[in-house]
C-alpha positions in Angstrom: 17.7 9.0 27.8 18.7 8.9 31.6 21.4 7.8 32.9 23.9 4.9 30.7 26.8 3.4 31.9 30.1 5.3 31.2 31.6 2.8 28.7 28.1 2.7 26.4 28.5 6.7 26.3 32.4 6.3 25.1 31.6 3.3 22.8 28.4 5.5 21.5 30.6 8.6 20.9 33.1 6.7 18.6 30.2 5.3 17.1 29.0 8.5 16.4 32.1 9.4 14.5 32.2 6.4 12.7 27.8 6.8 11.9 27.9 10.8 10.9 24.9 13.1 11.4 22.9 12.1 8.8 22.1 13.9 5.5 20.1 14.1 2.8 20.8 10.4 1.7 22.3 8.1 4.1 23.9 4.9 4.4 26.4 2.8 6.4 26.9 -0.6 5.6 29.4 -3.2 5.6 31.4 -5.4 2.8 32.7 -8.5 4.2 32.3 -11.7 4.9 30.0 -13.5 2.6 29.5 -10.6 -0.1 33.4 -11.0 -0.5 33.2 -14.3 -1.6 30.1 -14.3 -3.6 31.1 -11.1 -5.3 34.7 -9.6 -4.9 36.4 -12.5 -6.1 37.7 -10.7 -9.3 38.0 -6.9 -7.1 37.3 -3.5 -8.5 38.0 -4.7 -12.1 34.9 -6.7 -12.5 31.7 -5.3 -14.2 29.6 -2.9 -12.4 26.8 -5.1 -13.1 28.5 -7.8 -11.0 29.2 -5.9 -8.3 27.3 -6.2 -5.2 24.4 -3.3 -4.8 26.3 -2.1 -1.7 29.1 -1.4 -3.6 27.3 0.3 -6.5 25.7 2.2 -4.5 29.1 3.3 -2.9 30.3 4.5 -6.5 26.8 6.0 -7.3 26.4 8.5 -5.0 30.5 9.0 -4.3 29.8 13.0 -5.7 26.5 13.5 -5.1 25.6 16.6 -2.9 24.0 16.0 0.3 24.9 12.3 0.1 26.3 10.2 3.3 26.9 7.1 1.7 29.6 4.8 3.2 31.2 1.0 2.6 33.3 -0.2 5.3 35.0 -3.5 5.5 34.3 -4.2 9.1 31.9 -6.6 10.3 29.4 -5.8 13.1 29.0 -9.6 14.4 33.2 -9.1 15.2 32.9 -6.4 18.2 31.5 -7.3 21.2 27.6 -6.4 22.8 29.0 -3.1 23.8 30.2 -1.8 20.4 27.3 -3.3 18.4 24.8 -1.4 20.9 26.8 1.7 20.7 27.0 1.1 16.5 23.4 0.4 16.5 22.0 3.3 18.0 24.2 5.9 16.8 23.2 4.9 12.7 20.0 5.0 13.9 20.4 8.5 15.2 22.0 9.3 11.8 18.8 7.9 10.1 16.6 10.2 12.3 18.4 13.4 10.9 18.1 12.1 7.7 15.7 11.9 4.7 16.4 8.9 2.6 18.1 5.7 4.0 19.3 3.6 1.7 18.3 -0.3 1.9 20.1 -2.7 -0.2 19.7 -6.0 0.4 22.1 -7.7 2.8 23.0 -11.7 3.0 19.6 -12.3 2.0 16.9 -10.6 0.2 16.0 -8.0 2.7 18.0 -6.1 5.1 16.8 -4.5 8.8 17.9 -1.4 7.7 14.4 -1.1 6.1 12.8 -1.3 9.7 15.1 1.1 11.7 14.5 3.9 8.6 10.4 3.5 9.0 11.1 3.5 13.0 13.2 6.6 12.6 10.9 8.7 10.1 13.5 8.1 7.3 12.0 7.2 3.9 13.6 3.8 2.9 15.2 3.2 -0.7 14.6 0.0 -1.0 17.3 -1.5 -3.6 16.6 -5.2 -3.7 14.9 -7.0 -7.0 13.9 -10.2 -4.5 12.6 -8.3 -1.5 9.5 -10.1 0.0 7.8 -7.2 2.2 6.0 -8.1 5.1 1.8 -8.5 4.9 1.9 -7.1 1.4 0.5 -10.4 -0.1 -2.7 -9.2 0.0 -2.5 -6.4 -1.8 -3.2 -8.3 -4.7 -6.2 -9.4 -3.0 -9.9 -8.6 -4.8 -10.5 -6.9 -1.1 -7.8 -4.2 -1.2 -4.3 -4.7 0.1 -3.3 -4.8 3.7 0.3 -3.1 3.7 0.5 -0.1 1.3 4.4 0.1 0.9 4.1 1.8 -2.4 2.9 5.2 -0.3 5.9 4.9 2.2 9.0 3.4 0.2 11.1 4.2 -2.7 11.8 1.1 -4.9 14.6 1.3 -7.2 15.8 -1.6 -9.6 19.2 -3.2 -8.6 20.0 -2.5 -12.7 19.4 0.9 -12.3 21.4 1.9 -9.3 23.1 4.6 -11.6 19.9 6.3 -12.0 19.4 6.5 -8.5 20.6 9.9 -7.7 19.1 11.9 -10.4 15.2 10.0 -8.9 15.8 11.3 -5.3 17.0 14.6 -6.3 13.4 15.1 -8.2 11.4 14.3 -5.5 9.5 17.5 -3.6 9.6 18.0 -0.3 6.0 17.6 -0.2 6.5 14.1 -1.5 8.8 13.7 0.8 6.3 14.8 3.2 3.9 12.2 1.9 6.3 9.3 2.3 6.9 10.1 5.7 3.4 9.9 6.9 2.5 6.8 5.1 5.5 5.5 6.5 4.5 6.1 10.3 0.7 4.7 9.2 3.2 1.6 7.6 5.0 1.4 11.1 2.4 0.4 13.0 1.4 -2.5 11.3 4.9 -3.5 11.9 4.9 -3.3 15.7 4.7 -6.7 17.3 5.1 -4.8 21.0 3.1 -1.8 21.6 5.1 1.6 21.8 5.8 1.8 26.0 2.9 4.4 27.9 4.6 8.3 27.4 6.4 7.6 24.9 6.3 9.7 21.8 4.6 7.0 19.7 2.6 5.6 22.7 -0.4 6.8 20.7 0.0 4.6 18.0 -2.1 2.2 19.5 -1.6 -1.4 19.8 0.9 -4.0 18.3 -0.4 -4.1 14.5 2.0 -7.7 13.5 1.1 -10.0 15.5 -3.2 -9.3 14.6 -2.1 -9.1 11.1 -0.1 -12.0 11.2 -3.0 -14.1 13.1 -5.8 -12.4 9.9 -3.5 -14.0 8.0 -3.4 -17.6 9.5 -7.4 -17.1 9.8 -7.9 -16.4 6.3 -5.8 -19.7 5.4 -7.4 -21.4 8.0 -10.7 -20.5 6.8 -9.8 -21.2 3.1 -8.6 -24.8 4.6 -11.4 -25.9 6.4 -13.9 -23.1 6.7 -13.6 -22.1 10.1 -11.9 -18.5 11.4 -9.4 -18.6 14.4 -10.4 -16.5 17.0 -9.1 -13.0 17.3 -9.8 -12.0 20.4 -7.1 -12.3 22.3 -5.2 -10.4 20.5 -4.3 -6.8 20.6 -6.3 -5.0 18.2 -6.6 -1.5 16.9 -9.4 -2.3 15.1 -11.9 -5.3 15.9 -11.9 -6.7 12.0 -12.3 -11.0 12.4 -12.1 -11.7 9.0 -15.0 -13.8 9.5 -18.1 -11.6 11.6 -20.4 -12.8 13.6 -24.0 -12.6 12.4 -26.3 -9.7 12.4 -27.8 -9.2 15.7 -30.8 -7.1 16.8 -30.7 -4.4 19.3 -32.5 -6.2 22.1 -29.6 -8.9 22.0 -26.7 -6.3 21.2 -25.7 -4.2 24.9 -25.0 -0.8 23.9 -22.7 -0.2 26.7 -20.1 -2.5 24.3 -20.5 -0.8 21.3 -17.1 1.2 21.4 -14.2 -1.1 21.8 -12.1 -0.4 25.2 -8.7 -0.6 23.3 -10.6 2.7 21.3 -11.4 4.2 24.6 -8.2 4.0 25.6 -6.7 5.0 22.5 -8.6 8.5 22.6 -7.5 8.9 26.1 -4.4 8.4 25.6 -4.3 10.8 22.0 -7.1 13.1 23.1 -8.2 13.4 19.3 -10.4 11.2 17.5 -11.6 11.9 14.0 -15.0 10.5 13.5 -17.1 9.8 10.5 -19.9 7.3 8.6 -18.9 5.0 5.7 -22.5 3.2 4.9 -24.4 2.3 1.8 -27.2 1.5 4.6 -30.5 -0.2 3.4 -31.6 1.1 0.2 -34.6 1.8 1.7 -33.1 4.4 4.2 -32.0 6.7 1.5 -34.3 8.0 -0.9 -34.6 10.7 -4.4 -33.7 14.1 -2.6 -31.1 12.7 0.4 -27.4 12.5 0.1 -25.9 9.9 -1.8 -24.6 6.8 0.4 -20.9 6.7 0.6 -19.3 3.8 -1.8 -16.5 1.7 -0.1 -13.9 3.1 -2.6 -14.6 6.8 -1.4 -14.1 5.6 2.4 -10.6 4.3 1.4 -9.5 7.1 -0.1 -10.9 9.3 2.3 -9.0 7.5 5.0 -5.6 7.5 3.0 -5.8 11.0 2.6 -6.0 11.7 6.0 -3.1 9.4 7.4 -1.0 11.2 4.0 -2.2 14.5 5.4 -0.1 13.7 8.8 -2.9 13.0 11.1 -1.9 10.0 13.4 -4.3 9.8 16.0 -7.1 7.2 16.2 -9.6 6.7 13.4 -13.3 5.7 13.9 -15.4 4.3 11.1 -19.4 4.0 11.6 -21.2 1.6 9.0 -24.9 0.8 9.1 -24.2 -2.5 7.2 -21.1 -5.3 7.0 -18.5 -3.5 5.6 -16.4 -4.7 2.3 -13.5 -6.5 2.5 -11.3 -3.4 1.2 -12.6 -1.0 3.8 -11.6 -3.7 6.1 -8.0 -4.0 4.7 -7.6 -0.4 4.5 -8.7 -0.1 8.2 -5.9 -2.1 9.2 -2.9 -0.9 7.2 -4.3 3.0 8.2 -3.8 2.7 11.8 -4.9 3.0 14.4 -8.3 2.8 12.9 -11.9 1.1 14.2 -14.9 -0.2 12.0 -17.6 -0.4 14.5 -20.7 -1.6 11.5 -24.0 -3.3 11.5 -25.1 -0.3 13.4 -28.6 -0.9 11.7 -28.9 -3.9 13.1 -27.1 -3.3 16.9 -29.0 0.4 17.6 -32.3 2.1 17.7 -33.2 4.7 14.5 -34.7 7.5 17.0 -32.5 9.5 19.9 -32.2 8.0 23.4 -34.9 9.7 24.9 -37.0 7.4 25.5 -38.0 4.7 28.6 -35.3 5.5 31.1 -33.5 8.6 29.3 -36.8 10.4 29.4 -36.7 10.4 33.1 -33.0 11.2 33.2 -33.4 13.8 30.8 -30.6 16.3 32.0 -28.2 13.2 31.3 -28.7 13.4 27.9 -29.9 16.8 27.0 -27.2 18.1 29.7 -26.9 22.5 30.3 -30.1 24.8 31.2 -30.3 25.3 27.3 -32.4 22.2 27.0 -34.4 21.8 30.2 -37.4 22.7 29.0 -37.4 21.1 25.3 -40.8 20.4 25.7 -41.9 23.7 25.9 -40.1 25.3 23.2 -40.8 22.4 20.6 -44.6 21.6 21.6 -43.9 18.2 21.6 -46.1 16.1 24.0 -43.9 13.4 24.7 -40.5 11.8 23.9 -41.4 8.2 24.2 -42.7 8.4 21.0 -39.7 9.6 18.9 -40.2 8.4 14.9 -37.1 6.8 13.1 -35.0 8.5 11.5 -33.6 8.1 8.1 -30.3 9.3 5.5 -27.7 11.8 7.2 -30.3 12.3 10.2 -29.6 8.3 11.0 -25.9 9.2 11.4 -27.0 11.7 14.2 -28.1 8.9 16.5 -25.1 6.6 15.5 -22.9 9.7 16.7 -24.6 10.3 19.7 -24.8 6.8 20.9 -21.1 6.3 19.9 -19.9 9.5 21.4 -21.7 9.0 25.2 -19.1 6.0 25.5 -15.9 8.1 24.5 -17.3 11.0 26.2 -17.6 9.3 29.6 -13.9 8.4 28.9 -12.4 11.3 27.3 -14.9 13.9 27.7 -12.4 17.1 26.8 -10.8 14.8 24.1 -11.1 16.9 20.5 -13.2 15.0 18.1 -13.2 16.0 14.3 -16.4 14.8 12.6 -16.6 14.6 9.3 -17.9 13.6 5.9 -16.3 10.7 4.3 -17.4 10.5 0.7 -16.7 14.7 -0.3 -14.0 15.3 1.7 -10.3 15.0 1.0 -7.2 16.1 3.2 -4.1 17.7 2.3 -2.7 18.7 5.6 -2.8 17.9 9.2 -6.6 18.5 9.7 -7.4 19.3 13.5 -3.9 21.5 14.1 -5.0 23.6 10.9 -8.6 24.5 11.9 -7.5 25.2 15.9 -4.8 27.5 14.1 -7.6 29.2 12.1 -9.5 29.9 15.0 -6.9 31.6 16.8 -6.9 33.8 14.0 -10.1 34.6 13.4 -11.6 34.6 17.3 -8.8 35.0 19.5 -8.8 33.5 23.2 -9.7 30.6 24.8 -9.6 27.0 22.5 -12.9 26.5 21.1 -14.7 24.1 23.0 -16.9 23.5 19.4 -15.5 25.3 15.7 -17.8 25.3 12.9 -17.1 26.2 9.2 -19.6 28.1 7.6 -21.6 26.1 4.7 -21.3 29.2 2.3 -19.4 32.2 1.6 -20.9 36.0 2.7 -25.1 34.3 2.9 -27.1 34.2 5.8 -28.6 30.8 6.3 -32.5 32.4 5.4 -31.4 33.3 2.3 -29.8 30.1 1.8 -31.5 28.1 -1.4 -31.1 24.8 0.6 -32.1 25.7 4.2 -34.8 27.8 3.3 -36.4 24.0 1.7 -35.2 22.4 5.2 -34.9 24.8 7.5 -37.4 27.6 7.5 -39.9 24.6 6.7 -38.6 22.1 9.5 -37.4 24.0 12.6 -39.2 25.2 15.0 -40.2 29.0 15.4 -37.6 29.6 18.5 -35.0 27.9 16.5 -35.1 30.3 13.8 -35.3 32.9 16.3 -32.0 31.9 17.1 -30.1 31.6 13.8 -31.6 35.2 12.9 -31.4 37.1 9.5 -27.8 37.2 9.4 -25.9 33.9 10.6 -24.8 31.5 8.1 -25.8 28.3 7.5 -23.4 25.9 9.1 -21.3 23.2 7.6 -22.1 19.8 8.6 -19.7 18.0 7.0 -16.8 19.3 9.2 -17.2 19.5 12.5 -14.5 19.7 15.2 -15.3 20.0 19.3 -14.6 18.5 22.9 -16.8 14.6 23.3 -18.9 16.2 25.5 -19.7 19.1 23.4 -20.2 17.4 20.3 -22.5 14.9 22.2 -24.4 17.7 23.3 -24.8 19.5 19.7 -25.6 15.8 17.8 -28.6 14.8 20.7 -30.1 18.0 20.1 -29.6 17.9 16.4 -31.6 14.5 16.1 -34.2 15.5 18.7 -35.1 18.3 16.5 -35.2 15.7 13.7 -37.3 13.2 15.8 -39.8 16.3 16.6 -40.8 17.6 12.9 -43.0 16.3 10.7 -43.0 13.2 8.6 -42.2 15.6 5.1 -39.3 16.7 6.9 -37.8 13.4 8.3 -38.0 11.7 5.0 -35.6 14.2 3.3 -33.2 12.3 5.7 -30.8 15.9 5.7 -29.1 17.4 8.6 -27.4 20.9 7.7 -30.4 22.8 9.1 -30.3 20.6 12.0 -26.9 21.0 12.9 -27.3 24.5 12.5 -30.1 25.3 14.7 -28.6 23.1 17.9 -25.4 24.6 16.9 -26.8 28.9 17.4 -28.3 27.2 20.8 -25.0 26.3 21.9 -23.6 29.9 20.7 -26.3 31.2 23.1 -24.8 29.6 25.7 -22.9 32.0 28.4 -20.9 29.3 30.2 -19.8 28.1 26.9 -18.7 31.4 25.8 -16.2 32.1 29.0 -14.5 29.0 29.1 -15.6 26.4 26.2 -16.7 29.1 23.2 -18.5 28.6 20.6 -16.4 29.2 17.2 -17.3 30.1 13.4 -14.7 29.8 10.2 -16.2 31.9 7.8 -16.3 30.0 4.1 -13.8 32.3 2.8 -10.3 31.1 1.3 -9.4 34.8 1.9 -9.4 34.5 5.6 -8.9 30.9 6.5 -7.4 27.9 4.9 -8.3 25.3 7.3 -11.6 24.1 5.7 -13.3 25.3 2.0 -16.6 23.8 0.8 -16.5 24.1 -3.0 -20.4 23.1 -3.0 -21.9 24.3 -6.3 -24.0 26.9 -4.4 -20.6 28.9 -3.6 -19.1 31.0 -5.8 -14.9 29.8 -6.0 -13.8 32.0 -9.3 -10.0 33.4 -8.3 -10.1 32.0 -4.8 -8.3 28.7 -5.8 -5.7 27.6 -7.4 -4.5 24.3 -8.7 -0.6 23.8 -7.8 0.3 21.0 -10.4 4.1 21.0 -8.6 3.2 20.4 -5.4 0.0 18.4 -6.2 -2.1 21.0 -3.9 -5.0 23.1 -4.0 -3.8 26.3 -2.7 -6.0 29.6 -1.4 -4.9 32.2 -3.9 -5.7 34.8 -1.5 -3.5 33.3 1.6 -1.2 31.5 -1.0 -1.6 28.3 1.1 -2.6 24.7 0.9 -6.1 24.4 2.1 -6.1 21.4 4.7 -9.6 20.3 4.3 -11.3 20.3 1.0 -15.2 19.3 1.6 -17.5 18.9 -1.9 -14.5 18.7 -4.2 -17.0 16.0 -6.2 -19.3 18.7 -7.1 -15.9 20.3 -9.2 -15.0 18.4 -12.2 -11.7 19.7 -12.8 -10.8 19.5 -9.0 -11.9 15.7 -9.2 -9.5 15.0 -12.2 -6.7 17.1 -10.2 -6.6 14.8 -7.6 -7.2 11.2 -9.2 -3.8 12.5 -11.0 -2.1 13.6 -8.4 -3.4 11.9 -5.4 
């Protein structure tokens, strides 16, 4: 890009000759030097078995259709700078138009070519028996493995080159798809200098190596002579010391740190964040009749899902308690993702609302929509919020969490959303913005609900006539009427300051009802009370509006809640090819898939395919 200096742009242009276009399998490589000696001494009579992989690899895919494969004799380290620049960049513009790069191993064991095909969104073949990949020793690890290279690489046996052809021509495009996005998860942790600001990886985050390389010293530091090096000088995208400091209590912990700046910036940069909670909390916050806590293994999953689904923005995980090692792992070979846990310990259990907040109320309860709270609910006084427990403790961890990255990024689009029932299969925050369009045409939507259930109003709704018509106040179910449906809290996409706005008034309303209703510990009528407030909402509706996915695989594909109080019979379909589940209706993948634990035969679809 810009301007280069006339004899790079000639040198580049032979290059290019001599590199291709790319294709469907690619490789250039050269045979001299020291692979003639060690294995060319008896020429193209010896055994194929004896011949170097380069040169198998040559004769392996010499017919194969949509193959690029090339040996030359030429040796790189022979021209001068100008040539090797030129040679350089023009394979790695082949790679870029390419699918699979081939990497066999070189002098020694590995080969860069496996680093210029994950920096150019090629898959890499890897074809090398001794191969020692970088931060993949812990992946055998109790804690979960730090480098997944299984998702983003193709392995293939140096004995069985020959079959090699016949492998890559089976695999889908939607594999292919998969591979890809690992890959560009994988990259990251490979980056020892941060992508440069504007560039079109610049939101990748921070330089993943040279943290994972300093984990790595800690750990054998700590296994040496019990103490951790320190980690904070270096670039982070997720604050993970292996060893943490001890639990503190929220007079000692300054809320005004909680989010990490390198997060901050992240979501600035990005303007997406996806959001959610990943706590087996205190066994005493969650009780018979809440939602079951989220295991570690289901966080994991979640998270790979999403970075396989395409998404590569920043990643924010919530914990109550000090999360597992493997959560920890995962974090840091899914980037750029944040654990910010111990949240139990660091925050209050009620809203802000009280001591200063109170008399600052329009800070935090900001619009004409909630001036006069006080009034509507009956409540005397805020100073006295109650704890909170279950999913209605995750409202105050969102809300304190989300007044930092609002303040920073306060039109940044945050997707919040369950962790332990939800599972991606495409690109989740494009889909549901595409979805809207389609459904309610015009401006973005400043917050987009799904709807909890297919064709039911939220009154005739089993589960919020229990929460709801009990818990809410009279004006709130004024507002949701006979008709709206209940709204899906598990999926929730929206600007920071929006979805600040919505969570605050969804816990207030939690703080204000009785003590039968706060120890249920649910939050699906709550969201969807402060969520028909916001619909009210007349400024909202001209520039920031207010948006509803109907639960209905015949209209939208974005999100699907396969709860078992909706009725799916016909509307999905199980695509064992692809490894999907598709809306018969729209004859689409659905991008979000939210309850699939409540469907047997969906669960055992995806452990096999997924």
């Amino acid at each position: 890009r810009g301007a280069a200096p006339a004899q790079l742009l000639a040198a580049f242009a032979r290059a290019r000759e001599a590199a291709g276009l790319g294709a469907r399998i690619y490789l250039r490589a050269s045979f001299g030097k020291t692979y003639s000696k060690t294995y060319r001494a008896g020429g193209r009579g010896k055994a194929p078995a004896e011949r170097h992989p380069r040169e198998q690899l040559s004769v392996a895919f010499a017919h194969v259709p949509g193959a690029d494969v090339l040996i030359h004799s030429s040796q790189l380290d022979a021209d001068g700078p100008l040539a090797q620049q030129a040679t350089f960049l023009a394979t790695m513009a082949a790679m870029r138009n390419s699918t699979f790069c081939l990497v066999p191993r070189g002098i020694t064991a590995t080969s860069r070519r496996l680093f210029e095909s994950l920096a150019m969104g090629c898959v890499p073949v890897l074809v090398s028996d001794s191969s020692a990949l970088p931060f993949s020793s812990r992946n055998s690890s109790r804690e979960g493995g730090a480098a997944n290279w299984d998702s983003a690489i193709v392995r293939q046996p140096e004995a069985q080159i020959a079959d090699l052809p016949a492998r890559l021509g089976a695999i889908s495009s939607a594999q292919v798809r998969a591979l890809k996005a690992a890959g560009a998860s994988l990259l990251r942790l490979l980056l020892y200098v941060a992508p440069p600001a504007g560039s079109e990886r610049s939101h990748a985050g921070g330089a993943g190596a040279g943290r994972a390389v300093m984990e790595e010293l800690s750990r054998l530091a700590q296994a040496k002579s019990g103490c951790a090096l320190s980690m904070s000088a270096v670039p982070s995208e997720s604050r993970l010391e292996t060893r943490r400091a001890p639990a503190v209590t929220s007079q000692q912990f300054r809320m005004s740190e909680l989010v990490p700046a390198e997060l901050l910036r992240a979501v600035a940069s990005s303007e997406t964040l996806v959001l959610t909670v990943c706590s087996a909390s205190d066994s005493q916050k969650y009780s018979r009749g809440q939602k079951r806590p989220t295991a570690v293994a289901d966080c994991v999953r979640w998270l790979r899902s999403l970075r396989t689904a395409g998404y590569t923005g920043p990643v924010l995980i919530l914990g109550g308690t000090r999360s597992a090692g493997a959560l920890v792992n995962a974090a840091a070979s899914h980037g750029p993702t944040w654990v910010i846990d111990e949240l139990e310990a660091k925050l209050p259990t009620s809203p802000p609302l009280s001591g200063p907040d109170l008399r600052n109320k329009i800070a935090v309860l900001p619009g004409a929509a909630f001036e006069n709270f006080e009034k509507r609910t009956g409540s005397p006084g805020l100073q006295d919020l109650v704890p909170l427990s279950g999913n209605q403790l995750r409202l105050v961890w969102y809300i304190y969490t989300l007044r930092q990255i609002a303040a920073a990024a306060p039109d940044a689009r945050v997707l919040a959303v369950d962790a332990r029932d939800v599972h991606f299969q495409l690109e989740p925050l494009g889909a549901l913005d595409a979805a809207a369009r389609k459904v309610q045409p015009g401006p973005r939507c400043g917050l987009l609900f799904v709807g909890d259930c297919k064709s039911c109003s939220a009154v005739q709704d089993s589960y919020f006539q229990r929460q709801g018509v009990r818990c809410l106040p009279a004006a709130s179910l004024a507002l949701i009427g006979s008709s709206n449906p209940p709204l899906n809290g598990g999926v929730l996409l929206g600007t920071a300051k929006l979805m600040l706005r919505l969570y605050t008034r969804a816990a207030t309303l939690a703080a204000g009802a009785d003590a039968e209703c706060r120890a249920m510990g649910r939050d699906q009528h709550l969201i969807t009370a402060a969520g028909s407030e916001l619909q009210q909402d007349a400024t909202l509706a001209r520039v920031s509006p207010v948006c509803l996915l109907p639960n209905d695989a015949s209209v939208q594909a974005a999100a699907a809640n396969l709860g078992i109080n909706n009725d799916i019979r016909g509307m999905f379909r199980l695509d064992e090819e692809r490894g999907v589940v598709v809306s018969v209706p729209l004859d689409a993948p659905v991008a979000i898939l939210h309850q699939f634990d409540r469907r047997k035969a969906l669960v055992q679809f995806l452990k096999r395919d997924h």
